[in-house]
DRENVEXBA-150876 format. One record per residue (C-alpha): x, y, z; residue number from 0. Coordinates in nm, 3 decimals. Layout:
! residues N
         x         y         z   num
         X         Y         Z   NUM
...
//
This chain:
! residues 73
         x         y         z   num
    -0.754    -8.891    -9.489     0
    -0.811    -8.507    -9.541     1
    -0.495    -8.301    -9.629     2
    -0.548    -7.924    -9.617     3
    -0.331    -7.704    -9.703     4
    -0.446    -7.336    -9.728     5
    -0.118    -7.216    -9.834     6
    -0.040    -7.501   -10.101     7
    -0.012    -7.267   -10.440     8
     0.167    -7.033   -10.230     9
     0.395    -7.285   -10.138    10
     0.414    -7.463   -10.498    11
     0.480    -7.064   -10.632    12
     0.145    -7.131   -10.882    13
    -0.177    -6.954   -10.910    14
    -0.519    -7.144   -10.913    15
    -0.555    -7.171   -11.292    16
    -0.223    -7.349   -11.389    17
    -0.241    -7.570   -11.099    18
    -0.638    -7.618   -11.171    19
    -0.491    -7.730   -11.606    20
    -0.224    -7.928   -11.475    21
    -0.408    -8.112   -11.242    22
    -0.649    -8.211   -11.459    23
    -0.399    -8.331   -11.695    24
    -0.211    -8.552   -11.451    25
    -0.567    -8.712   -11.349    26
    -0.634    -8.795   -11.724    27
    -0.311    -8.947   -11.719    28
    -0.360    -9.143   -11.403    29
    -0.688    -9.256   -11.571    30
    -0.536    -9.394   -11.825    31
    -0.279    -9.575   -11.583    32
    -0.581    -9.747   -11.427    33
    -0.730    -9.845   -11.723    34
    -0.439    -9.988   -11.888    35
    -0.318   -10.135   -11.572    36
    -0.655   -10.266   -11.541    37
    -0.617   -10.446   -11.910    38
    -0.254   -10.537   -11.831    39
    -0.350   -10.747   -11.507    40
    -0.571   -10.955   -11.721    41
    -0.358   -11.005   -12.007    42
     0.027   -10.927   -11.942    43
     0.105   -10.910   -12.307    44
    -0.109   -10.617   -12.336    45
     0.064   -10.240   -12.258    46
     0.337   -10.403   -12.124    47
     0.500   -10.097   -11.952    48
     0.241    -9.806   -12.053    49
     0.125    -9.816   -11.685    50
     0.519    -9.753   -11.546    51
     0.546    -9.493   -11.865    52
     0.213    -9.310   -11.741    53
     0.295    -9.325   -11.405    54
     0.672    -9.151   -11.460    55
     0.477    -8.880   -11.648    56
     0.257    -8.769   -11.340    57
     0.614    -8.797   -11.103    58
     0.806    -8.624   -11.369    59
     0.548    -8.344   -11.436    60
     0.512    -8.270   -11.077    61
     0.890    -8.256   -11.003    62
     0.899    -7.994   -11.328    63
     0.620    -7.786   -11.267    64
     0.572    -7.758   -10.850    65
     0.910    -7.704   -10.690    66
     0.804    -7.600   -10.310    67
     0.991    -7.326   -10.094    68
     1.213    -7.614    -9.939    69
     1.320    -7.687   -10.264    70
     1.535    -7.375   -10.344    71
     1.902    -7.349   -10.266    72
//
């Protein structure tokens, strides 16, 4: 599925380079979710809830750093 949206840092009130570090950062994080998810699946004693901790991050982050125009009162 393609998703473009040309005015999407307009719209998130962020320029290219923040959105470009934080980005980045949530995808290392959701690497790690995979990865420990991965290693969970196998053996459920192992990062028990790191995957659900990981995951919060990335929905927490977003919800901090990228409110959209709809958002404000």
């Amino acid at each position: 599925m393609l998703d473009l949206d040309f005015e999407h840092l307009k719209n998130i009130k962020t320029n290219y380079f923040k959105h470009l570090f934080i980005a980045m950062k949530f995808n290392f994080i959701a690497l790690l979710v995979v990865i420990t998810g991965t290693i969970h699946a196998f053996f459920p004693f192992v990062f028990a809830f790191t995957p659900y901790i990981l995951a919060k991050k990335i929905t927490d982050g977003t919800e901090k750093h990228f409110k959209t125009e709809s958002d404000d009162p």
